[in-house]
N, C-alpha and C positions, 0 to 999 in steps of 0.2 A: 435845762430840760424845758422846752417850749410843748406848751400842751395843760389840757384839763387837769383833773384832778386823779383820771384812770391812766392818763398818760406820767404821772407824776410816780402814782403809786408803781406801776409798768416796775418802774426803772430803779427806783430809790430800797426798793425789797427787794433786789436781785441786785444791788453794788457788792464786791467782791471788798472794797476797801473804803467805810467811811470814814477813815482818817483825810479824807480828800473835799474839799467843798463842791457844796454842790447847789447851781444857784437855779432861779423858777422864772420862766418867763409863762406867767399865767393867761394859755391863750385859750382856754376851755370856756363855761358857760357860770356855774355853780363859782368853780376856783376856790371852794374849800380849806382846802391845805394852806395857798396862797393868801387868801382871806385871814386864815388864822394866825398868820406869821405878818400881818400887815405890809404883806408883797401888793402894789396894784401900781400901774400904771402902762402904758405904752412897751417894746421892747425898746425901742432909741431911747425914753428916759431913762430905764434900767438899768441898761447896761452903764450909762454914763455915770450912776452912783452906785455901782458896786467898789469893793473895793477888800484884798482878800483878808484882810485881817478883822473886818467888820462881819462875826457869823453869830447866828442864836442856832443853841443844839434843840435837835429835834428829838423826841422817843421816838421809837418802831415798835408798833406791836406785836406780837408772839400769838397764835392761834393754834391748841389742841385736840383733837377732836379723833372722834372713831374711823373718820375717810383720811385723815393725815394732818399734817401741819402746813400752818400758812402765816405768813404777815399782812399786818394791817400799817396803814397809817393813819385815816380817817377814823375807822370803826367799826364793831360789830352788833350786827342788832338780830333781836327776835321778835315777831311779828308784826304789828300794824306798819310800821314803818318798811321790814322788809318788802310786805303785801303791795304796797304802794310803789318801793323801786319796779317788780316786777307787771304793775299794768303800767310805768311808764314807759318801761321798755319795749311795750308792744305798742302804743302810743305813736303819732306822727311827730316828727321831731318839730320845732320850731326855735329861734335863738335869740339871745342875749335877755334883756328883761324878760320878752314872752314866755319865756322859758321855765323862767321862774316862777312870773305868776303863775300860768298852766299847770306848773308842779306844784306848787301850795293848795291850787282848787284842787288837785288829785288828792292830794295828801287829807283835805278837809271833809272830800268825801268819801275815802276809806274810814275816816275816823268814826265818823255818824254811823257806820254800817257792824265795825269791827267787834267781834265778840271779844274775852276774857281768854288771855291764852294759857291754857294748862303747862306754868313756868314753875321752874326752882332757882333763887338765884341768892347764890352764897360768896359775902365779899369778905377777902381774908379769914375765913371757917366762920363766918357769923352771916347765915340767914337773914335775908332780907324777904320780909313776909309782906302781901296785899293784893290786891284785883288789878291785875295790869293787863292792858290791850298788846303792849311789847315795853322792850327794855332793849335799849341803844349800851353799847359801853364804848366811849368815846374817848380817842387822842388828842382830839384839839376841838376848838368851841364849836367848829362848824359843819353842817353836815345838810346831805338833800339841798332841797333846792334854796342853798344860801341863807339855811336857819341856823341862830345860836342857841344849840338847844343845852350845852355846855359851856356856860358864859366863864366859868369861874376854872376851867382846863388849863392848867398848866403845862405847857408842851414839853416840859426836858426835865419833869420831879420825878420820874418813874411810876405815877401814879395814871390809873383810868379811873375814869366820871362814868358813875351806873346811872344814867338817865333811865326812867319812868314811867309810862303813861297810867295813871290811874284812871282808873275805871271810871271811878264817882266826878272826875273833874273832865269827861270828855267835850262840854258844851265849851268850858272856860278855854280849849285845846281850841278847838272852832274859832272862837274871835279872836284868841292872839293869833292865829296865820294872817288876819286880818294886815295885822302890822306887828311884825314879830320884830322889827326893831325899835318899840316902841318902849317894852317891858319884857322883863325875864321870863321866858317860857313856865307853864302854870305844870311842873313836871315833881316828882320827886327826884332827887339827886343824893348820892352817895359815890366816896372814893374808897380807891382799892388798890392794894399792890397784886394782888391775884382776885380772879372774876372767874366764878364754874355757873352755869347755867345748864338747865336740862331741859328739856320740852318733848312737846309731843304734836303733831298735828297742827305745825305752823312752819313758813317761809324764816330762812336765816337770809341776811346778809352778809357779804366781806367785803369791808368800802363800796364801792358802786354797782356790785354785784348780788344780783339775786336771787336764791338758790329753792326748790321744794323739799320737802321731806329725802332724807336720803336713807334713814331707817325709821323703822315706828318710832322709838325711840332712842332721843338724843343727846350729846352731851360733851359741851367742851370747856377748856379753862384758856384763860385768858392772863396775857400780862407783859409788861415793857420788856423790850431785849436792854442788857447793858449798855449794849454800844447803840450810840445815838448819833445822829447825822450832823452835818454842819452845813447850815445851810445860810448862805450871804443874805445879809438884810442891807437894802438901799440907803444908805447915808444920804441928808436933806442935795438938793441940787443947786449948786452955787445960785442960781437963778431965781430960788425962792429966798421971800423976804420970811424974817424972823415972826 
């Protein structure tokens, strides 16, 4: 699959058979997915170390909701984060680092503006109470514009990571986009085998996608498919020293 992260998602939540591997030529911006499977290089290096017996399983996410059902691979969020996919989408495009940066300053200045979202979020029947701006529930560490907002994601335990935003820590939010590969995102974090959220009067995401209100009130649950991917991870290349 050569392509981003929506090109990734495209294809791998619509396979008929993941008994079948299936390898990433990550030629998008973010690369996400790629990123969190420690896929990166060239397509000529790539291909030259794959090899089929060399694969890490992937979860699929599962999305429930009142408009129907969906998969994720990346993640689902509600609010601030949402808010932010949708003005970068009306946004001029620009690429590679640019892109990134551009998308961190967006993201640093929806955060400063963002009110408290009127959220419910219950992981495995135990509430999770506090003042949040949004809540991400996340597949793999990486997400938006090349942030680890879920450093500690295990890609194939069948668990999701309920990333955070508190409220009271929005300034702390601000300087780590500064350099978010510096130190662990200033988020709360919690895992889950099942994620029900409900809101009201905020933007959802589904992986790179950004959606409005679709009823006043809302309400989906969340959680890993059994069957998980197998996706080839690059074996070192004869060429590189130890």
């Amino acid at each position: 699959i050569a392509g981003g992260d929506g090109t990734i998602t495209e294809v791998v939540t619509k396979l008929a058979n993941r008994s079948v591997p299936v390898a990433f030529l990550p030629l998008g911006t973010a690369n996400n997915i790629a990123r969190s499977l420690g896929i990166a290089g060239t397509p000529q290096e790539l291909v030259e170390t794959w090899k089929l017996d060399n694969t890490h399983p992937l979860d699929v996410g599962a999305v429930k909701a009142s408009w129907g059902a969906s998969r994720f691979v990346e993640g689902f969020g509600v609010g601030v984060f949402a808010e932010f996919l949708r003005a970068a989408d009306k946004g001029e495009k620009v690429k590679g680092a640019d892109n990134l940066r551009k998308g961190r300053a967006l993201l640093e200045k929806r955060i400063k503006t963002a009110k408290p979202v009127d959220l419910s979020i219950t992981i495995d029947g135990k509430p999770l109470k506090g003042e949040f701006l949004g809540v991400e529930v996340m597949n793999v560490p990486f997400t938006g514009p090349g942030l680890p907002l879920a450093t500690k994601a295990d890609l194939a335990d069948g668990l999701l990571d309920v990333v955070c935003f508190d409220a009271g820590r929005r300034r702390d939010f601000e300087a780590w986009l500064e350099a978010p590969q510096d130190e662990q995102a200033p988020v709360a974090t919690r895992q889950g085998k099942t994620v029900e959220l409900v809101w009201t009067d905020s933007a959802n995401r589904l992986d790179d996608e950004s959606h409005g209100n679709r009823d006043k009130k809302q309400a989906v649950e969340l959680a890993c498919e059994k069957e998980q991917l197998k996706v080839l991870i690059p074996v070192k290349h004869p060429a590189q020293k130890a």
